[in-house]
C-alpha positions, 0 to 999 in steps of 0.5 A: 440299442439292440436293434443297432447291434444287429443293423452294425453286424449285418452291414458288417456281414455285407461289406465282409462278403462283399469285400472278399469278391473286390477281384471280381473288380478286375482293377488290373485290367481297367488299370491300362487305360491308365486313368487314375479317374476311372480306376478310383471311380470305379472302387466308389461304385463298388463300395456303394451299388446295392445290386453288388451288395445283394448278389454277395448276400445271395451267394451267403445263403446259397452258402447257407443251404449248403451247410443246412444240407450238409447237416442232414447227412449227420446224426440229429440229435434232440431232447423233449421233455414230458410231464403230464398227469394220467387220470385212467377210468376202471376199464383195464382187466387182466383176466380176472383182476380189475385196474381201480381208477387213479390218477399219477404223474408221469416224468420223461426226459429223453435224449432222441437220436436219429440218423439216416445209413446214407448206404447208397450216398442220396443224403451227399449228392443232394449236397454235392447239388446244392454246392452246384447251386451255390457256384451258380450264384457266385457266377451270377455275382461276378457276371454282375461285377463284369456287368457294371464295371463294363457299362460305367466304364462306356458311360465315363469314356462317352462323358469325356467324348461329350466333353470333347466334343462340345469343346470342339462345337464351341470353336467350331461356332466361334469361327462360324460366327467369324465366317457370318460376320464376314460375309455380312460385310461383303454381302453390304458391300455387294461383293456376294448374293443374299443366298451366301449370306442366308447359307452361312447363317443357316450353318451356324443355326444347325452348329448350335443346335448340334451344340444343344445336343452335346450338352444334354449327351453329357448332362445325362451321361453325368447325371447317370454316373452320378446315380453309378457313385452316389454323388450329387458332385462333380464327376472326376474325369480325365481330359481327352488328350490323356485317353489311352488306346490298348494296342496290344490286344490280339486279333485272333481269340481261341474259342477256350475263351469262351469257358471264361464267361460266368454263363457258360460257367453257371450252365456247366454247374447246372448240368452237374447240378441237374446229373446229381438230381438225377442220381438222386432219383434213381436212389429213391427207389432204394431202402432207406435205413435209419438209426434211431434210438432214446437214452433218459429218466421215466419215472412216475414219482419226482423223487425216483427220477433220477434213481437207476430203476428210472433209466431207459434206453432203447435203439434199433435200425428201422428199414423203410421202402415204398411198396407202391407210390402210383408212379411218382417215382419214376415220373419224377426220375424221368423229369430229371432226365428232361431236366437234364437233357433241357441242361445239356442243350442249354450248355450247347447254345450258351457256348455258340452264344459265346463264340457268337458274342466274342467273334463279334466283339472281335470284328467290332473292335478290328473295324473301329480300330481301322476306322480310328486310324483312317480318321487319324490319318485324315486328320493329319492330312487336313492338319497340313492343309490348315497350317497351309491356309495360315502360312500364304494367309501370312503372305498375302496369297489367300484370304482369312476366311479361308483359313477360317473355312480351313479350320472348321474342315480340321475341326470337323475331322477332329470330331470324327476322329474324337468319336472314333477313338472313343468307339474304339475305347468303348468295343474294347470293353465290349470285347473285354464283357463278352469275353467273360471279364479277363485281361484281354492283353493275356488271353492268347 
């Protein structure tokens, strides 16, 4: 019973902490794409992945540490009580009196009270670095959340291409058999050679195949969002037709955006974090001063312990100061000084790594977003031809494989342009992950 007391309040622990960092989720943003699917499916993941779970909890024991430093900048307070039993030999002398040998109880209860004179402020910079520590780990939280919410999000709108596209393989094999069964019938008729015969099979093999791979794309991007859900079941999902491009994003970003992203945040706590440490060991070469001191009982007889004669008190301020430590100190002050200039370039790559990062995410998002349209224009245009070949179909003026041929050259740009609208999908989140997980429709 009691093992499931602790297990009840350490789940409930968890899903307390992980809760209160549900806007690492960002649900408005993902709320855009207007896909009811995505947006529950996306709460699932967040109530079940264990690499959420573990990044909240590392963020309570930072916050832990955090509080057991801050403890050492108050008074410690303790009690440890004494009983022994003296048996002393006839060796103690006073000139010429002679200590007997005895034995005696001796009784001690004391109250001992330590405290360091944080004079110089050592004891709040080391707390003002572990807070750093602890900005460190929620940042490394919320790069998790931004981490995965991204990636399920192109595997959920690659799934629904892959549907898509094997919808589009089917008709594509359906009217290609059409074709093989037409010209099989002029081919025995004699009205075209056995090499056109060969050529329209052929083409029809290498649809299949292509269909084969469609269909493992989408087993294996359902069997990995199944992982991403805990779910062995069918994966909710919209139908293509209602996938929702986002044509509001701006083009052009300021370079603040990158102050956004949890890695730059995480260096720039570092670096404060590291300036702390150095302080720290510029004030090591200081005095120490601490307070200590003991209120209590000391008696030698049970029975006068607790009288007056047996109450003690004593205090005093004790200084402290290394005469000579061989160089430690100041080795260890100039390794925080390389820590710290270690920290400093660090930050200064990481904001050219973001600007890096963002400025491609923009340059992919504008040439998938240019080559979506093309294709869609393409479309349009294919799309006449083909209504085109089914009007003078009706009218005698061309043959059916015609339209047949008409309608694979649609389907095939249908392809292009499904592929091309789910890329463009897919490098607006990757702009949105490079970014630092914000609304892109509000940065400026």
């Amino acid at each position: 019973m009691k093992k499931i007391f602790i297990l009840a309040v350490l789940l409930i622990t968890t899903l307390s902490s992980n809760a209160q960092n549900f806007d690492y989720m960002n649900i408005e943003w993902w709320r855009n794409f207007q896909d009811d699917n995505l947006v529950n499916n996306l709460k699932v993941v967040y109530e079940n992945n264990y690499d959420l779970k573990n990044a909240a909890l590392k963020v309570e024991e930072n916050k832990k540490l955090v509080k057991m430093q801050f403890a050492s900048e108050l008074p410690q307070l303790g009690f440890a009580g004494d009983l022994n039993r003296d048996f002393r030999a006839p060796r103690q002398q006073f000139g010429n009196m002679k200590i007997p040998n005895y034995s005696q109880y001796n009784y001690r209860l004391p109250l001992t009270m330590v405290y360091e004179i944080d004079i110089w402020g050592t004891n709040r910079l080391k707390t003002k670095s572990i807070k750093e520590q602890l900005e460190i780990s929620k940042q490394a939280e919320r790069a998790a959340y931004i981490s995965l919410t991204s990636d399920f999000a192109v595997d959920y709108f690659n799934l629904i291409k892959a549907d898509k596209m094997l919808e589009i393989q089917n008709e594509l094999i359906e009217a290609q058999e059409k074709i093989v069964s037409m010209i099989s019938e002029k081919y025995k008729t004699g009205l075209c050679s056995i090499t056109e015969l060969l050529a329209e099979e052929k083409l029809l093999s290498s649809m299949k195949e292509e269909r084969n791979l469609h269909k493992l794309t989408r087993d294996v991007l359902e069997e990995s969002l199944r992982v991403y859900l805990v779910n062995s079941g069918e994966i909710a999902r919209n139908n293509y037709k209602d996938v929702v491009l986002l044509n509001n994003i701006p083009l052009e970003f300021s370079t603040n955006v990158v102050t956004n992203r949890p890695d730059f945040k995480q260096e720039e706590a570092n670096l404060r974090l590291i300036g702390f440490d150095v302080q720290i060991a510029k004030r090591e070469f200081l005095p120490k001063f601490m307070i200590a001191g003991q209120a209590g009982l000391n008696a030698y007889h049970l029975g006068d312990l607790f009288n007056s004669t047996s109450q003690f008190f004593n205090a005093g301020i004790l200084p402290s100061m290394d005469l000579f430590s061989g160089g430690r100190k100041m080795a260890f002050l100039k390794l925080q000084k390389f820590r710290y200039q270690e920290a400093a370039n660090s930050y200064q790559k990481t904001i050219l790594d973001g600007v890096k990062e963002v400025n491609s995410g923009l340059f992919e998002y504008k040439v998938s977003k240019q080559n979506y349209e093309e294709s869609l224009e393409r479309l349009k245009t294919q799309a006449r031809i083909y209504d085109l070949a089914k009007d003078k179909n009706e009218i005698g003026a061309s043959a059916k494989i015609d339209v047949l041929y008409a309608k694979e050259a649609y389907l095939m740009l249908e392809k292009e342009e499904v592929s091309n609208k789910i890329n463009s999908i897919i490098s607006t989140i990757g702009l949105y992950k490079a970014a630092g997980g914000v609304n892109l429709l509000n940065v400026l």
